[in-house]
Backbone as CSV, one residue per row, in Angstrom:
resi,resn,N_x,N_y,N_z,CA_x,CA_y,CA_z,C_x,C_y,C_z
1,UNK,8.775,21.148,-9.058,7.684,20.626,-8.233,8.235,19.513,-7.324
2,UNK,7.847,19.802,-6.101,8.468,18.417,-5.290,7.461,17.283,-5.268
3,UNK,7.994,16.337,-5.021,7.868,15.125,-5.502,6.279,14.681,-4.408
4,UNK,5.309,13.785,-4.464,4.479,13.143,-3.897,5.046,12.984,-2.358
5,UNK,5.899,12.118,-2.323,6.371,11.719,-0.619,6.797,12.825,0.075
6,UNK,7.655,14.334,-0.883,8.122,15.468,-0.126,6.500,15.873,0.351
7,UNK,5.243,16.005,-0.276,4.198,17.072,-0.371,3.337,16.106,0.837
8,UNK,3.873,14.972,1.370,2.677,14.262,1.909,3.283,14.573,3.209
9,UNK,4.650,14.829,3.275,5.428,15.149,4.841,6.433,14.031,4.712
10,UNK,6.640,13.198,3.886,8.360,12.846,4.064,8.089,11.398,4.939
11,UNK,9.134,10.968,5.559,9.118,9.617,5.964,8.648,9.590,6.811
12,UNK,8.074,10.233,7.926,7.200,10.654,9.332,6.543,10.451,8.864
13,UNK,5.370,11.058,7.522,4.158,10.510,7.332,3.876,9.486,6.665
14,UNK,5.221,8.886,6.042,4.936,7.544,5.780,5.008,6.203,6.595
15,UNK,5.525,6.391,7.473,5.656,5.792,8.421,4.084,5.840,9.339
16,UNK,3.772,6.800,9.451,2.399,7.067,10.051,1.287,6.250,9.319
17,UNK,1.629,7.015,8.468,0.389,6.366,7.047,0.522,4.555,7.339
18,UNK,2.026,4.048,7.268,1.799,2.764,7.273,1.463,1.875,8.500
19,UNK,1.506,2.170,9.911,1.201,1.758,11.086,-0.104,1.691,11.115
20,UNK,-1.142,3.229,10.528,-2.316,3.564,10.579,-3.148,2.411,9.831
21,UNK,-2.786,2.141,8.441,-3.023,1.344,7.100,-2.993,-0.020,8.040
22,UNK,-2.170,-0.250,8.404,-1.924,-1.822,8.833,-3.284,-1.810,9.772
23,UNK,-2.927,-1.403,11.143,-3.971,-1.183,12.213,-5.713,-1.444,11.251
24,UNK,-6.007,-0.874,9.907,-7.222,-0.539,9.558,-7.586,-2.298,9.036
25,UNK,-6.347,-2.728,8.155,-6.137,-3.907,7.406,-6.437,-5.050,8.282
26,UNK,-5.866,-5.033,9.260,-5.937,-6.210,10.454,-7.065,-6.441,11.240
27,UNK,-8.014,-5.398,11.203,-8.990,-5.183,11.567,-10.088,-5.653,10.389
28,UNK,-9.476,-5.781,8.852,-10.557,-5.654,8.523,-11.373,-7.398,7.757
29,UNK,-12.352,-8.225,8.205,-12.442,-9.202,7.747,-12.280,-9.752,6.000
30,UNK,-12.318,-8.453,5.188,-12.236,-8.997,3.723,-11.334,-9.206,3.550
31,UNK,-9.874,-8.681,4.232,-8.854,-8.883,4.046,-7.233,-9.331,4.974
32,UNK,-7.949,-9.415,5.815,-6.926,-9.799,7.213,-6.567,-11.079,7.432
33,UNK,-7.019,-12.045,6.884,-6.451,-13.363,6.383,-5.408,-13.588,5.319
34,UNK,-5.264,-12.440,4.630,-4.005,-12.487,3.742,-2.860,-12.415,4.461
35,UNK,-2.881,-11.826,5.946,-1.444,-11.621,6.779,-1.409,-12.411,8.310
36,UNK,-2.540,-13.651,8.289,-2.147,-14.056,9.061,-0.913,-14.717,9.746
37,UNK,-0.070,-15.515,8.320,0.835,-16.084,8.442,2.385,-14.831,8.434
38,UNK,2.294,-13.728,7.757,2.983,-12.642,8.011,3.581,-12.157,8.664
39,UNK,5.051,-11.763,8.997,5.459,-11.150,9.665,5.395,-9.830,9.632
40,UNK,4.348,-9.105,10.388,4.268,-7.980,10.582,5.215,-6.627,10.331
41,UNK,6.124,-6.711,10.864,7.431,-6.174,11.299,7.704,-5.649,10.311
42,UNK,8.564,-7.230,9.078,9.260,-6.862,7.938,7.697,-6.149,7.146
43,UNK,7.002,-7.013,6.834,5.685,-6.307,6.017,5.639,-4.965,6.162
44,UNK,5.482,-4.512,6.893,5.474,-2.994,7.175,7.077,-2.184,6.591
45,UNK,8.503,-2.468,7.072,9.321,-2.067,6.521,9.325,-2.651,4.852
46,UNK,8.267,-3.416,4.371,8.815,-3.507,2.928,7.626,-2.339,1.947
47,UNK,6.519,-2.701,3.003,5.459,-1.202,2.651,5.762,0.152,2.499
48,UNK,6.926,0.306,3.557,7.546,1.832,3.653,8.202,1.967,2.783
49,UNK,9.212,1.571,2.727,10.634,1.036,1.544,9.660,1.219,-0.207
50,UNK,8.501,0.196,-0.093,7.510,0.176,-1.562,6.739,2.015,-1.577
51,UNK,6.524,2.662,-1.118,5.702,3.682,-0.772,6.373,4.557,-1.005
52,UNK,8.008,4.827,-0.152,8.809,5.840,-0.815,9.185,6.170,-1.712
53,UNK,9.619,4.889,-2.617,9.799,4.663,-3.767,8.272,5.037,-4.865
54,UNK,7.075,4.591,-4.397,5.981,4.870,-5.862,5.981,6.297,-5.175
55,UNK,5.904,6.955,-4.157,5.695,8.182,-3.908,7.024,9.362,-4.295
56,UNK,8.040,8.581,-5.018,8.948,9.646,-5.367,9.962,9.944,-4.063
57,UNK,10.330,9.501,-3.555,11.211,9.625,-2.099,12.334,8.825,-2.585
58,UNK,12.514,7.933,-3.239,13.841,6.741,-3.619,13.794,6.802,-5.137
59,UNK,14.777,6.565,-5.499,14.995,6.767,-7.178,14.653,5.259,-7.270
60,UNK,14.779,3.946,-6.489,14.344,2.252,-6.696,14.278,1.581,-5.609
61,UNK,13.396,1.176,-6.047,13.151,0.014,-5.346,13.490,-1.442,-4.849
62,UNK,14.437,-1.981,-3.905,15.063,-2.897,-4.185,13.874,-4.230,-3.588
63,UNK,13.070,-4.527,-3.741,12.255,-5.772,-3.317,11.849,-6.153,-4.535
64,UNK,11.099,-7.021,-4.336,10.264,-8.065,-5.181,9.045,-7.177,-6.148
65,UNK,9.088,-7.428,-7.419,8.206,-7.137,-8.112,6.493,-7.154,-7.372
66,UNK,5.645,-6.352,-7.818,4.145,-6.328,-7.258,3.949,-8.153,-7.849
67,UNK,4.007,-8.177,-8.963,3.607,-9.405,-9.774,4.072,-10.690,-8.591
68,UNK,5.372,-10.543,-8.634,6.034,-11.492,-7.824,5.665,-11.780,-6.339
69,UNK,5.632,-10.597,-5.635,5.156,-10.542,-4.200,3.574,-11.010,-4.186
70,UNK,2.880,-11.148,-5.415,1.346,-11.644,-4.867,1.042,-12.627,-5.415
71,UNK,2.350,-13.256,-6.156,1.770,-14.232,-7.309,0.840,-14.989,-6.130
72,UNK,1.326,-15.649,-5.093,1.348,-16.586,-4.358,0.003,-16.511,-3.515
73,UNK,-0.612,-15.391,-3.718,-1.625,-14.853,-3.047,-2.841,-15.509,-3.785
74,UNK,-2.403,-14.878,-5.457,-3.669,-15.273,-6.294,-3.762,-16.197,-6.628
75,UNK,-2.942,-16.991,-6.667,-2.908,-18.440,-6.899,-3.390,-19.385,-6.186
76,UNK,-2.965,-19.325,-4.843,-3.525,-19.762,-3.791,-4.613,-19.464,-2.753
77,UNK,-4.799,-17.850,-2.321,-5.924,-17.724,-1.790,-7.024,-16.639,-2.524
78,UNK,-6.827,-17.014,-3.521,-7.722,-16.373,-4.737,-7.892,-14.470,-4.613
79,UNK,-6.621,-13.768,-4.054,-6.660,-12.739,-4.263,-7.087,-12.064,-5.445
80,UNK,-8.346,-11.095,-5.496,-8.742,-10.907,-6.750,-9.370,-9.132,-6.428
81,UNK,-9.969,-8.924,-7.292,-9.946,-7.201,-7.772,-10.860,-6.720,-5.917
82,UNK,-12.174,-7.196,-5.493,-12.590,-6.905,-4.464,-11.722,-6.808,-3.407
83,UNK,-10.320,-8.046,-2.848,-9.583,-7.393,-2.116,-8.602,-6.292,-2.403
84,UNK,-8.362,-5.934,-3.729,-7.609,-5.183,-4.047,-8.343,-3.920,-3.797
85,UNK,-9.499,-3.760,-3.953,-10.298,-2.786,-3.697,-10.791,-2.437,-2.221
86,UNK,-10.412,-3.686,-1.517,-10.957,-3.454,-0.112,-9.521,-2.682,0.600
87,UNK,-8.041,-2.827,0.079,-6.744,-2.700,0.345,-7.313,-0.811,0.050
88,UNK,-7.277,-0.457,-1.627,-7.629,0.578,-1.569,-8.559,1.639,-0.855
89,UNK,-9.262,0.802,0.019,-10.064,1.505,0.491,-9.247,1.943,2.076
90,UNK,-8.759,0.586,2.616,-8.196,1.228,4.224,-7.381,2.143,3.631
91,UNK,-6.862,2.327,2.380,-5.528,3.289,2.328,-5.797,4.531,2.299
92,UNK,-7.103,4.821,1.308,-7.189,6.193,1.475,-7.881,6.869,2.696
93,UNK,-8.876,5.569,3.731,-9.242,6.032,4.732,-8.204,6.778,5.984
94,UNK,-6.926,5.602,5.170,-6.109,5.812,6.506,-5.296,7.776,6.466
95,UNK,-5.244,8.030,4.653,-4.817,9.193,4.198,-5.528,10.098,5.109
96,UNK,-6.800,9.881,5.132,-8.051,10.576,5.283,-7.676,11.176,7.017
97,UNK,-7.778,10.147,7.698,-7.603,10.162,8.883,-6.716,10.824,9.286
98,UNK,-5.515,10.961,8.707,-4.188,11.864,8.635,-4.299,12.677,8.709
99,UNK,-5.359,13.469,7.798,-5.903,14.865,7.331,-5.221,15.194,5.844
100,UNK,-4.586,13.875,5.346,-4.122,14.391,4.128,-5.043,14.748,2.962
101,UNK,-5.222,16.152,2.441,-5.935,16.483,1.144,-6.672,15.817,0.171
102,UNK,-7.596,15.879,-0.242,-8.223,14.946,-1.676,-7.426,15.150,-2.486
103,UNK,-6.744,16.081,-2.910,-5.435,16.447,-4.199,-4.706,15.275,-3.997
104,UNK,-4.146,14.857,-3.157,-3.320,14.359,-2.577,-3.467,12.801,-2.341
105,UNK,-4.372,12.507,-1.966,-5.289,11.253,-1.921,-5.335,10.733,-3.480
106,UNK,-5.869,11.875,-4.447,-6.297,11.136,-5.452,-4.654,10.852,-5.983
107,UNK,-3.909,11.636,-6.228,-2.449,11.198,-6.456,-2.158,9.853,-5.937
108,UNK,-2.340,9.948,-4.529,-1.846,8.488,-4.014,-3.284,6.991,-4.573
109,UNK,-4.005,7.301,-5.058,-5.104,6.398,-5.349,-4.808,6.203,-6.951
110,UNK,-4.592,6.988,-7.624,-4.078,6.739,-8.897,-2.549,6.285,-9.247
111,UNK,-1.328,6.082,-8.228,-0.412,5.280,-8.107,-1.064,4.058,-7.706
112,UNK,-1.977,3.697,-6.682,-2.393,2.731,-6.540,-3.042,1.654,-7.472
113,UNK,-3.776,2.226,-8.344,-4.805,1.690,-9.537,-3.614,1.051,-10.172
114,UNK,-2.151,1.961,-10.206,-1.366,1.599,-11.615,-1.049,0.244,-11.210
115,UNK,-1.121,-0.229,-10.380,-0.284,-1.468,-9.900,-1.072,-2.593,-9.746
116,UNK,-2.374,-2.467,-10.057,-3.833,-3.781,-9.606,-3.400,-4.943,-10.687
117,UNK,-3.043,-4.380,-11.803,-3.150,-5.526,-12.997,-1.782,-6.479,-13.034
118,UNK,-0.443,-5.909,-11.939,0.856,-6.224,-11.609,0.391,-7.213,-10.360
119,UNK,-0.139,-6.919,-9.233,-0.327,-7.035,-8.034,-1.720,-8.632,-8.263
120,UNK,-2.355,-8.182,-9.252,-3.511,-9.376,-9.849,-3.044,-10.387,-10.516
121,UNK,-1.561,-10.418,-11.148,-0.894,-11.203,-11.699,-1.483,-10.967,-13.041
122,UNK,-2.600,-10.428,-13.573,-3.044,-10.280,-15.356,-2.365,-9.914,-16.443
């Protein structure tokens, strides 16, 4: 069986997926204050790089733990389960928009879930 990132279209659609995702995020008020101070740019290449890897495209991941990359979030601007849920939501809209499958979606939404309680610091 090939892997999640082969079945979604490979680094073209992750790359897509992540321009699309951002564009939805930046736009969106529950959560677009988490990247004001952000560099766009790298954020996005560390999204792609994180994505290939939970989607099966890279055998590892070389960045910062979920835990680690948000400690700073929840600590300080009280990142908590509603933005995590508002994150989940541009993502699968952005799937959506793609035309990528509900099969497919829910795969990528249930990698997502695995990571809330890492990403929440709990």
């Amino acid at each position: 069986m090939s892997s999640l990132y082969e079945r979604l279209g490979g680094e073209a659609a992750v790359d897509a997926a992540v321009e699309k995702f951002y564009e939805k995020v930046l736009a969106d008020d529950r959560i677009k204050h988490f990247f004001d101070d952000i560099d766009m740019v790298k954020q996005k290449g560390h999204q792609k790089r994180f994505l290939t890897y939970a989607f099966g495209g890279s055998p590892d991941y070389p960045g910062r733990t979920m835990r680690a990359a948000h400690k700073k979030l929840v600590e300080e601007q009280g990142l908590n389960d509603d933005h995590f849920n508002a994150v989940a939501e541009n993502l699968v809209n952005t799937l959506k928009d793609l035309g990528v499958g509900d099969d497919l979606i829910g795969e990528v939404v249930e990698i997502a879930e695995s990571t809330r309680e890492e990403v929440l610091n709990r």
